[in-house]
Biotite code that builds the C-alpha atoms (Angstrom):
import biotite.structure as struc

atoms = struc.array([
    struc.Atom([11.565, -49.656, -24.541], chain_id="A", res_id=1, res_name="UNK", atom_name="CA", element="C"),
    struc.Atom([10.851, -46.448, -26.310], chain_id="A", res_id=2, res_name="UNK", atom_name="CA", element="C"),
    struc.Atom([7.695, -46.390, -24.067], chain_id="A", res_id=3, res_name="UNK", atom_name="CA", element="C"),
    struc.Atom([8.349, -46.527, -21.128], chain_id="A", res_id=4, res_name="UNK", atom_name="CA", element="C"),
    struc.Atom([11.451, -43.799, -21.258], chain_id="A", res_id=5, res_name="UNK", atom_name="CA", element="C"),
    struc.Atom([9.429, -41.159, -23.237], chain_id="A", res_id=6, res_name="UNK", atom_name="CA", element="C"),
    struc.Atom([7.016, -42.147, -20.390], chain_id="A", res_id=7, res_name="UNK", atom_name="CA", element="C"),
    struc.Atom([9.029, -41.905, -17.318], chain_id="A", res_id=8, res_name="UNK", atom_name="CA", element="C"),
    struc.Atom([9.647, -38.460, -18.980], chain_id="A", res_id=9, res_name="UNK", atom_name="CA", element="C"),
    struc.Atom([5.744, -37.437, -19.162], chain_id="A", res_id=10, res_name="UNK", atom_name="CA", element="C"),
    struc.Atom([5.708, -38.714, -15.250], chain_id="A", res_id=11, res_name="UNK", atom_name="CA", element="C"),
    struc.Atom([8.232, -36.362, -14.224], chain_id="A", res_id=12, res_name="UNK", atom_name="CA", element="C"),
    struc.Atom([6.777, -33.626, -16.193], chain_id="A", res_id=13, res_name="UNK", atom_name="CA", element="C"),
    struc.Atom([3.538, -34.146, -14.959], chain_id="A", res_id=14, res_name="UNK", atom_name="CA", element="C"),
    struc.Atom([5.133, -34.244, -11.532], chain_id="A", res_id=15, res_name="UNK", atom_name="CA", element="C"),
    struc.Atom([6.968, -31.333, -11.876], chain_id="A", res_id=16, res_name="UNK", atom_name="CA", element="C"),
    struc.Atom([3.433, -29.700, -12.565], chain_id="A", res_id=17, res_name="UNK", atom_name="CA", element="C"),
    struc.Atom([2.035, -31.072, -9.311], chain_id="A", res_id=18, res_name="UNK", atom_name="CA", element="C"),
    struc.Atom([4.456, -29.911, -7.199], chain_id="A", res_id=19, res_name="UNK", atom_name="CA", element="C"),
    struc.Atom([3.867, -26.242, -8.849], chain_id="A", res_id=20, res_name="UNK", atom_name="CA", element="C"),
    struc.Atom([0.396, -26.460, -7.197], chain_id="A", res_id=21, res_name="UNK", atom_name="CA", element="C"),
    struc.Atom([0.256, -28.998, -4.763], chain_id="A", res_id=22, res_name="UNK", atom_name="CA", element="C"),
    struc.Atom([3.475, -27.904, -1.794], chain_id="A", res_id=23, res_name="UNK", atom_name="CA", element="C"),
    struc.Atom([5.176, -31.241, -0.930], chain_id="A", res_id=24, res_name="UNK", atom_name="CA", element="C"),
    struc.Atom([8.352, -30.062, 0.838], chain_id="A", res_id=25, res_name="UNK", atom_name="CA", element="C"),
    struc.Atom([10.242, -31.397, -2.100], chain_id="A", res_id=26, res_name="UNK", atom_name="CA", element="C"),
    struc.Atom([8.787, -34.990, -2.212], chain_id="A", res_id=27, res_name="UNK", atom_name="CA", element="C"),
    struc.Atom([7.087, -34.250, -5.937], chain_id="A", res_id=28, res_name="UNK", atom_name="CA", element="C"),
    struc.Atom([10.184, -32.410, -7.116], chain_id="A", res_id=29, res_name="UNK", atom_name="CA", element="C"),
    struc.Atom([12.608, -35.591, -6.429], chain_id="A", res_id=30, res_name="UNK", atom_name="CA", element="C"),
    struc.Atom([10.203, -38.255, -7.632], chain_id="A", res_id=31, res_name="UNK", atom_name="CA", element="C"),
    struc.Atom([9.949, -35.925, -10.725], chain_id="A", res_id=32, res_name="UNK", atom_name="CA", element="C"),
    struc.Atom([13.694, -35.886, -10.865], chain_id="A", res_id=33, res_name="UNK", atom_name="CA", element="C"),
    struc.Atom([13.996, -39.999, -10.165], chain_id="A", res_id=34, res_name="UNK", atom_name="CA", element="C"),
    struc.Atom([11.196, -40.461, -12.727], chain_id="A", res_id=35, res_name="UNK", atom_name="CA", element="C"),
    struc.Atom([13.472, -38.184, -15.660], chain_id="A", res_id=36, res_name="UNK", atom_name="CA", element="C"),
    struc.Atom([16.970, -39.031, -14.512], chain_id="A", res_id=37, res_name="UNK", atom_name="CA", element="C"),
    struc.Atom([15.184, -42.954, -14.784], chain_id="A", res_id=38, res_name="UNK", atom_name="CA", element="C"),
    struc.Atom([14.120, -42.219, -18.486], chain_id="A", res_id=39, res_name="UNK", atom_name="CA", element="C"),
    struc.Atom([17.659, -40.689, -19.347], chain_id="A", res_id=40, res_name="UNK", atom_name="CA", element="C"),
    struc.Atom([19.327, -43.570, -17.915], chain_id="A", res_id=41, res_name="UNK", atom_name="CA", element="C"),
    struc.Atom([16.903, -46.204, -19.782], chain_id="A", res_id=42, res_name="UNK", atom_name="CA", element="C"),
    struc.Atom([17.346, -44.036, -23.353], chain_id="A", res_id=43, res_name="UNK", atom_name="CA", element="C"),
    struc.Atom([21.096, -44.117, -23.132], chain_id="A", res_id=44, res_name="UNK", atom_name="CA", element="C"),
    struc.Atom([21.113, -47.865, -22.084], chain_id="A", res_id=45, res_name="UNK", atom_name="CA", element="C"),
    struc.Atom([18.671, -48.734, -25.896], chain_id="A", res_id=46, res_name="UNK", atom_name="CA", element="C"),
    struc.Atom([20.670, -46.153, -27.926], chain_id="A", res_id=47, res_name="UNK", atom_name="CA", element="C"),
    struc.Atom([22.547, -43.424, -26.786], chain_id="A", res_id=48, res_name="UNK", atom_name="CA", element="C"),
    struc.Atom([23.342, -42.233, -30.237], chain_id="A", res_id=49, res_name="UNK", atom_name="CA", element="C"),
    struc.Atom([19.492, -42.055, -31.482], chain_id="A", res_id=50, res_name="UNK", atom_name="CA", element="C"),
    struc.Atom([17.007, -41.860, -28.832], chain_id="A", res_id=51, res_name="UNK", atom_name="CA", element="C"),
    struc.Atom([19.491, -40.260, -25.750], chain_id="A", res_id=52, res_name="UNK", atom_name="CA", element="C"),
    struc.Atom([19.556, -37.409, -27.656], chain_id="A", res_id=53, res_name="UNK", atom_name="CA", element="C"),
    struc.Atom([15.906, -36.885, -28.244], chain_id="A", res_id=54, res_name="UNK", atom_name="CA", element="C"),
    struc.Atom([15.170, -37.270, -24.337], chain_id="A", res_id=55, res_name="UNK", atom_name="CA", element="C"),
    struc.Atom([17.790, -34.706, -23.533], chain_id="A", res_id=56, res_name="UNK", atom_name="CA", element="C"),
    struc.Atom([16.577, -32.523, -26.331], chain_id="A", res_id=57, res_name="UNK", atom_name="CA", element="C"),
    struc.Atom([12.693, -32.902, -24.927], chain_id="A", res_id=58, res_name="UNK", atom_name="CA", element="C"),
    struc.Atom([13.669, -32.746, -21.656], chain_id="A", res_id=59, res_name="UNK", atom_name="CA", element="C"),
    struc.Atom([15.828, -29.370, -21.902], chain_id="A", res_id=60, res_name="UNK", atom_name="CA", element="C"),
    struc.Atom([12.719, -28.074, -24.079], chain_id="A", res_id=61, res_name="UNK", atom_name="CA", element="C"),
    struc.Atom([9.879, -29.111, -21.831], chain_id="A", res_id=62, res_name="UNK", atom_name="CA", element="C"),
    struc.Atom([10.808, -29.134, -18.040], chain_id="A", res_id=63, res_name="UNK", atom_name="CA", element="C"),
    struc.Atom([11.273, -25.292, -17.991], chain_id="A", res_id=64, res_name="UNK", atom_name="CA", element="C"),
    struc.Atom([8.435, -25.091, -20.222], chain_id="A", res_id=65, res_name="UNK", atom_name="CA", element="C"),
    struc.Atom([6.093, -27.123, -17.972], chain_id="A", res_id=66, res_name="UNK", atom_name="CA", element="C"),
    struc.Atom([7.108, -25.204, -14.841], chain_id="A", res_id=67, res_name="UNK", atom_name="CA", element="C"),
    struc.Atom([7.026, -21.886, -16.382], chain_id="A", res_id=68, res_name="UNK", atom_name="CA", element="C"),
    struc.Atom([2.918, -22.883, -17.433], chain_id="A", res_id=69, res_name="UNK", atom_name="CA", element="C"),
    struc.Atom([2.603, -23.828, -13.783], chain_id="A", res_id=70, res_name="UNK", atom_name="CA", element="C"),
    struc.Atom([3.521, -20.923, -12.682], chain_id="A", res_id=71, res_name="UNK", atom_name="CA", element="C"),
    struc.Atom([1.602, -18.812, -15.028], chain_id="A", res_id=72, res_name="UNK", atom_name="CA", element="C"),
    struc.Atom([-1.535, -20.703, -13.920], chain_id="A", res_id=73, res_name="UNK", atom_name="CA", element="C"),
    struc.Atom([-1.012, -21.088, -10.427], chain_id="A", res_id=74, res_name="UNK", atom_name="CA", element="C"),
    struc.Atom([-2.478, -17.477, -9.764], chain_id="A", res_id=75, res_name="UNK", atom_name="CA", element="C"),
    struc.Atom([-5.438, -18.184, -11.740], chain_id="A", res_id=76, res_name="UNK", atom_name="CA", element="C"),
    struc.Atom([-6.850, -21.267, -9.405], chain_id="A", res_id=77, res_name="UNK", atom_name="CA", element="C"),
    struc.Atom([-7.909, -20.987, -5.831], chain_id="A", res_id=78, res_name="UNK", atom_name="CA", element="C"),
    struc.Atom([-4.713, -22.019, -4.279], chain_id="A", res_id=79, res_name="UNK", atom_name="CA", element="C"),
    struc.Atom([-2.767, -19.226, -5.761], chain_id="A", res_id=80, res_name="UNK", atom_name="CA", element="C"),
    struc.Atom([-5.765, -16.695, -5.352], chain_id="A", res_id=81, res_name="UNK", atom_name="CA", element="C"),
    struc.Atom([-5.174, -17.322, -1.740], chain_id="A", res_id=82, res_name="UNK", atom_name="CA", element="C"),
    struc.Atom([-1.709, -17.187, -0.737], chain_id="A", res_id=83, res_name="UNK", atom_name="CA", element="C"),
    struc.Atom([-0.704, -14.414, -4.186], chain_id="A", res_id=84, res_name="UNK", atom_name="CA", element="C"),
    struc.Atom([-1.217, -10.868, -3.205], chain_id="A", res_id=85, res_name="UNK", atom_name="CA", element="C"),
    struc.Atom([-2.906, -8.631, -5.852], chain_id="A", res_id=86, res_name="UNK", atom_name="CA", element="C"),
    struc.Atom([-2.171, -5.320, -7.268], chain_id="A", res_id=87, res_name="UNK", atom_name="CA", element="C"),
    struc.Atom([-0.328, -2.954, -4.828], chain_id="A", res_id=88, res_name="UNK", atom_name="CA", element="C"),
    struc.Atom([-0.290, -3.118, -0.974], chain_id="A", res_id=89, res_name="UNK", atom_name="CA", element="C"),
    struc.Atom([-0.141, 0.430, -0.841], chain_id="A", res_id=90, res_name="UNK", atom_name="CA", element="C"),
    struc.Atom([-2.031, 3.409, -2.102], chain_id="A", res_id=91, res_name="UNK", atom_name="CA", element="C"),
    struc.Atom([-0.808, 5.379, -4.864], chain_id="A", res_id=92, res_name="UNK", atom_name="CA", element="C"),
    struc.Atom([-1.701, 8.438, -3.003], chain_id="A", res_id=93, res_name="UNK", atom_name="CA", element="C"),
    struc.Atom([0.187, 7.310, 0.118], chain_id="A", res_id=94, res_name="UNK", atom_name="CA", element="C"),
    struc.Atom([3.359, 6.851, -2.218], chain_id="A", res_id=95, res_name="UNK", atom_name="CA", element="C"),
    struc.Atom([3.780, 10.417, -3.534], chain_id="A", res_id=96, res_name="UNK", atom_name="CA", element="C"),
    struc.Atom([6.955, 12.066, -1.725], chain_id="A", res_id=97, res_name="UNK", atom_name="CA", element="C"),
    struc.Atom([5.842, 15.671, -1.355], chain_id="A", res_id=98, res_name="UNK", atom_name="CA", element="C"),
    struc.Atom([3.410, 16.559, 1.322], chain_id="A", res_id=99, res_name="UNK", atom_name="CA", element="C"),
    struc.Atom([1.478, 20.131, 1.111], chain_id="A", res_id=100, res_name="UNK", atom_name="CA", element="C"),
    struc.Atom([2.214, 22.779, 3.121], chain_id="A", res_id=101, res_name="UNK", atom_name="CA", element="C"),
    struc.Atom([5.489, 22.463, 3.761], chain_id="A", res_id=102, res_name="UNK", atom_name="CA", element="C"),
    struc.Atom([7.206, 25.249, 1.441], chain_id="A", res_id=103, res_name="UNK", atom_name="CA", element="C"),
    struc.Atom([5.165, 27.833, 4.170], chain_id="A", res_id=104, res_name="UNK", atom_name="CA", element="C"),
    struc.Atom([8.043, 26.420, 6.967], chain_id="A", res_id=105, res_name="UNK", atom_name="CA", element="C"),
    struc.Atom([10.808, 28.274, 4.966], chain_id="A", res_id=106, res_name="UNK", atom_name="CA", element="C"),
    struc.Atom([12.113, 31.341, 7.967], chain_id="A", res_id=107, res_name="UNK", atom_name="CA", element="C"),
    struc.Atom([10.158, 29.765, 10.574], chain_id="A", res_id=108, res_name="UNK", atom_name="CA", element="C"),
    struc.Atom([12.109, 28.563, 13.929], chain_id="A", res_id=109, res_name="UNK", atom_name="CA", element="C"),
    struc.Atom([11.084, 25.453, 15.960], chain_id="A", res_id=110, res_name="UNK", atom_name="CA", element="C"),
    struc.Atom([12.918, 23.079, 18.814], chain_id="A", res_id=111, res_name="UNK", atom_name="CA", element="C"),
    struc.Atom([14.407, 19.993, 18.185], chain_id="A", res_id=112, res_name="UNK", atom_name="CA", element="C"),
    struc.Atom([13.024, 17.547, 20.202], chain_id="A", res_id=113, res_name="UNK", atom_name="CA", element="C"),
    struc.Atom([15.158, 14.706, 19.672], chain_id="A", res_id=114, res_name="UNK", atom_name="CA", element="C"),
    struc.Atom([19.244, 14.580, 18.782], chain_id="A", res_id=115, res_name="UNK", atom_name="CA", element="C"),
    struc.Atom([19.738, 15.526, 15.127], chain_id="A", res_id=116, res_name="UNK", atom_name="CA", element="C"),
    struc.Atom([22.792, 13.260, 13.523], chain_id="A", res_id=117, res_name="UNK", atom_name="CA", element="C"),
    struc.Atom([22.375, 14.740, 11.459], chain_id="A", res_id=118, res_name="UNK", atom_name="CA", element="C"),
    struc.Atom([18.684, 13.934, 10.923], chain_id="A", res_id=119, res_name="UNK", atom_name="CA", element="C"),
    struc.Atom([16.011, 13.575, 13.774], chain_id="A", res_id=120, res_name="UNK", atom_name="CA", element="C"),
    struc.Atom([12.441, 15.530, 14.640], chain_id="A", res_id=121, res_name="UNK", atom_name="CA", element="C"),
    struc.Atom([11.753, 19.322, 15.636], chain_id="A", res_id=122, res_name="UNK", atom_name="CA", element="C"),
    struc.Atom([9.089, 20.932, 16.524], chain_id="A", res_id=123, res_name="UNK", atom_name="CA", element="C"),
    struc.Atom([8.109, 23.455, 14.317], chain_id="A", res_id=124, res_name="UNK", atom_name="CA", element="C"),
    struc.Atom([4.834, 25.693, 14.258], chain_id="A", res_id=125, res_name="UNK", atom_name="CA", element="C"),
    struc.Atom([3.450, 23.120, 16.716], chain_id="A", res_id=126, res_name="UNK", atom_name="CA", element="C"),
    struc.Atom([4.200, 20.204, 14.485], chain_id="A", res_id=127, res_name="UNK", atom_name="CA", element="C"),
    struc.Atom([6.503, 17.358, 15.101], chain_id="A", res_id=128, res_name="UNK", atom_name="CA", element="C"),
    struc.Atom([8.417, 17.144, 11.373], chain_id="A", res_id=129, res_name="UNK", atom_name="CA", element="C"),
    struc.Atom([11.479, 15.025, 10.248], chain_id="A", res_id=130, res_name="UNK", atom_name="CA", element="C"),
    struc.Atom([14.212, 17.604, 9.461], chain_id="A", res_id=131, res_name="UNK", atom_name="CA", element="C"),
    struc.Atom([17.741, 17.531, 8.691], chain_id="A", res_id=132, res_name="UNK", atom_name="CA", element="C"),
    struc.Atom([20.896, 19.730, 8.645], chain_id="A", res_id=133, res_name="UNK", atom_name="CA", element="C"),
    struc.Atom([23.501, 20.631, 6.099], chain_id="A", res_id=134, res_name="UNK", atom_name="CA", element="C"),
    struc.Atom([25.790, 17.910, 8.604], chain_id="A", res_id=135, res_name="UNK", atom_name="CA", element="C"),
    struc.Atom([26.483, 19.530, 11.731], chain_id="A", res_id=136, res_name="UNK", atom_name="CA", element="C"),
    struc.Atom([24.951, 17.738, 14.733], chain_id="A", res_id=137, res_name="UNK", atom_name="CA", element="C"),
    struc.Atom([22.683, 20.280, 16.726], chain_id="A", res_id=138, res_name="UNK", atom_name="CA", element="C"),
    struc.Atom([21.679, 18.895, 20.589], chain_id="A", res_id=139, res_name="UNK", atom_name="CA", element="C"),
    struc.Atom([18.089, 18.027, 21.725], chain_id="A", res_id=140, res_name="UNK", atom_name="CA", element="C"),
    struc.Atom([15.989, 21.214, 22.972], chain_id="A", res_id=141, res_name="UNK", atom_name="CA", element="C"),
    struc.Atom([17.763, 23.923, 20.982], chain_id="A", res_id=142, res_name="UNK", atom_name="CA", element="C"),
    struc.Atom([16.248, 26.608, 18.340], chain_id="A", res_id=143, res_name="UNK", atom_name="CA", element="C"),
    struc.Atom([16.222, 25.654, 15.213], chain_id="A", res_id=144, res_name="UNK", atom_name="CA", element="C"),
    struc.Atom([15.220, 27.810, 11.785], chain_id="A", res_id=145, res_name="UNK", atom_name="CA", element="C"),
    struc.Atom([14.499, 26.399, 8.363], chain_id="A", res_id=146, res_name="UNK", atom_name="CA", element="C"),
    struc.Atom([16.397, 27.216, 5.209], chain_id="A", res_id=147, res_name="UNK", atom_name="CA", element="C"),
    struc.Atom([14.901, 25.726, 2.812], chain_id="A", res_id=148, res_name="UNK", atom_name="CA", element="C"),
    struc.Atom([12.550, 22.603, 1.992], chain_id="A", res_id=149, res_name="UNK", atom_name="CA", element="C"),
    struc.Atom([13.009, 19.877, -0.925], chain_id="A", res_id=150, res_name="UNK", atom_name="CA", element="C"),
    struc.Atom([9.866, 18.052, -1.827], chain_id="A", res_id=151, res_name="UNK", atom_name="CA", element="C"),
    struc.Atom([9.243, 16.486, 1.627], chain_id="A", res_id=152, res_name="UNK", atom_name="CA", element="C"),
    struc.Atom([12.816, 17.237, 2.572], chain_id="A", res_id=153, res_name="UNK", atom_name="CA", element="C"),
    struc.Atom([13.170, 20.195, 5.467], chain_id="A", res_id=154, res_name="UNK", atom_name="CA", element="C"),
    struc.Atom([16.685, 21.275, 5.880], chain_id="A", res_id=155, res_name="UNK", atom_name="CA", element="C"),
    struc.Atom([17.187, 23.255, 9.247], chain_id="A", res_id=156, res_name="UNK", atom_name="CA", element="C"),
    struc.Atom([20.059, 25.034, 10.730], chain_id="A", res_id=157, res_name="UNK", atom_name="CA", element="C"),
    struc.Atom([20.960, 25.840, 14.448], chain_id="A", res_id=158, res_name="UNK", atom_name="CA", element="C"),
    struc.Atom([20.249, 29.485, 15.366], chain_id="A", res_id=159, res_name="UNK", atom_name="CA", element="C"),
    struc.Atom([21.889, 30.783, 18.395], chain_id="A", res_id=160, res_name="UNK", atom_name="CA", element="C"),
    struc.Atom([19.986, 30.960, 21.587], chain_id="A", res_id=161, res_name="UNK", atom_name="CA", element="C"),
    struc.Atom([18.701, 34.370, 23.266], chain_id="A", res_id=162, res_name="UNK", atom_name="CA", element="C"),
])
């Protein structure tokens, strides 16, 4: 009897390993859970007191074991090499926040050339940059000067027309 519950127990482990690497829509996972749930009921039916606890006590220790080794090798075998992304999906060079050239803006006047809200674009020195204001809204087509410029942060402030 001890057989066969200790091995209903290896099933669903074994199962549960399967399903790690093999996608069933579920169908491994629930025979793994049948095959354990099987070998709990069939321990605590031959001695609930003696070998019960040891399935409960293996099964608490090795079913997050097994799919925590699944997952750790999953990314090692073809399957995983081939829907896992690697490394970054960006360039560390892309991801730095300050762009050159931008402390030169500081005094010089532009458009805006879209609604700022109090963020939008402006075109300054013949460049189309994101700017901000200090919170006031400021209307599409009117001058603009910048006041100062945080990393890749350009702060701009309505300047009257004329």
């Amino acid at each position: 009897m001890i057989y066969w519950t200790f091995g209903l127990l290896a099933l669903g482990l074994v199962l549960i390993l399967v399903e790690v690497f093999i996608p069933s829509m579920g169908i491994l996972g629930t025979l793994a859970a049948i095959s354990i749930v099987s070998g709990g009921v069939l321990a605590y039916t031959s001695d609930p007191n003696g070998i019960f606890v040891g399935y409960v006590i293996t099964s608490i220790v090795f079913i997050p074991l097994m799919i925590f080794t699944g997952l750790k090798i999953l990314p090692k075998t073809p399957i995983g090499r081939s829907i896992m992304l690697t490394g970054f999906s960006f360039n560390s060079a892309e991801a730095q926040a300050t762009e050159s050239g931008l402390e030169e803006l500081v005094g010089m006047s532009g458009e805006t050339y879209t609604y700022l809200r109090p963020a939008g674009i402006a075109l300054i020195n013949d460049r189309r940059l994101d700017v901000v204001t200090q919170g006031e809204m400021v209307d599409k087509g009117r001058p603009v000067r910048v006041i100062k410029v945080e990393g890749n942060r350009i702060v701009v402030e309505a300047i009257a027309e004329g």
